[in-house]
Every structure is written in C-alpha cells, then in structure tokens.
C-alpha positions in Angstrom: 0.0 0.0 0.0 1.4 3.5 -1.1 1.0 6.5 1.4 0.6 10.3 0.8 1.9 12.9 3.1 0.5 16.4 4.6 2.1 18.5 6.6 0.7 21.9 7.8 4.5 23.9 8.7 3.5 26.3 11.5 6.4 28.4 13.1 6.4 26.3 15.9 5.3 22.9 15.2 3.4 20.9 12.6 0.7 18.9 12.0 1.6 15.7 9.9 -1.1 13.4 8.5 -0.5 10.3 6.2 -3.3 9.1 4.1 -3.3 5.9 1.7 -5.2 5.5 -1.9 -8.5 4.9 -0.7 -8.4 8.8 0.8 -8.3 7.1 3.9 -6.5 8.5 6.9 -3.8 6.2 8.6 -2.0 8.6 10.5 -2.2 12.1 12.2 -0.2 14.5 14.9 1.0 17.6 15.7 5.0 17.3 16.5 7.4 20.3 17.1 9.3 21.6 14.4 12.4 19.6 14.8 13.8 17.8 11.5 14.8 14.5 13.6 11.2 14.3 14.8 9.7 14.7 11.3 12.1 12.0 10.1 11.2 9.5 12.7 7.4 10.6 12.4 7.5 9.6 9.0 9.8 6.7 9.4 7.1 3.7 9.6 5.9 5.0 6.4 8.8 6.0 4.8 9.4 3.2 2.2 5.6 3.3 1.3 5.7 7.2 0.6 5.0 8.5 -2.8 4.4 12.0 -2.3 4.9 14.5 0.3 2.9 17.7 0.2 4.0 20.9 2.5 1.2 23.7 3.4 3.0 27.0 4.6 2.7 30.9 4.9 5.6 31.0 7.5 8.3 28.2 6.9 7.9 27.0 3.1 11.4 27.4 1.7 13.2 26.4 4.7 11.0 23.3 4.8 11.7 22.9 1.2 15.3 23.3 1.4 15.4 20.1 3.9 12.9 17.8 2.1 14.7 18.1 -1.3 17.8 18.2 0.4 17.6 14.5 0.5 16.6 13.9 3.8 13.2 12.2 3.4 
C-alpha cells in the first residue's frame, strides 16, 4: 500500500497526517518543528511514501530546502 503525506508547517510545530489510496486517513499529529522528529514521524511509512505535500505561509522554503535536500 502507497501513502501520501501532509504536513501543515506552523512556526512552531506541525501537523503531519499520512493518508493511503483509498483517501483514507492512517495517520495524524501535531510534532514540534524539529527535522529528527519529522524524520522518525514519517519513518514507519517512509518506504511506502509517494508524495509529500507541504502547506506553509511561515516556513515554506526552509522546509523545502530540507525535504529536497535528500533527507526524506
């Protein structure tokens, strides 16, 4: 089963929520903005991911500078 990622960026944390091909939610929690605690958030999932999707007024190209960086 492939999963689909959200995350709403805040400037202080961040809501992450996973969803699979049915539209069905699997997943879904606000975390601090830490990279190492997005990473192992997403880790169960990780290999399973196909898309990542980042919703941001505050923190979008610092958030997109780590995600394409190669990190997840």
């Amino acid at each position: 089963m492939s999963y689909f990622v959200g995350i709403d960026l805040h400037s202080d944390n961040s809501y992450i929520g996973v969803i699979d091909k049915k539209d069905s939610r699997v997943f879904g929690k606000k975390i601090t903005n830490d990279l190492g605690v997005i990473l192992k958030t997403l880790e169960p999932f990780q290999k399973k991911i196909e898309g990542i999707v980042v919703e941001s007024t505050y923190n979008l190209v610092l958030a997109g500078g780590r995600i394409t960086g190669g990190e997840i």
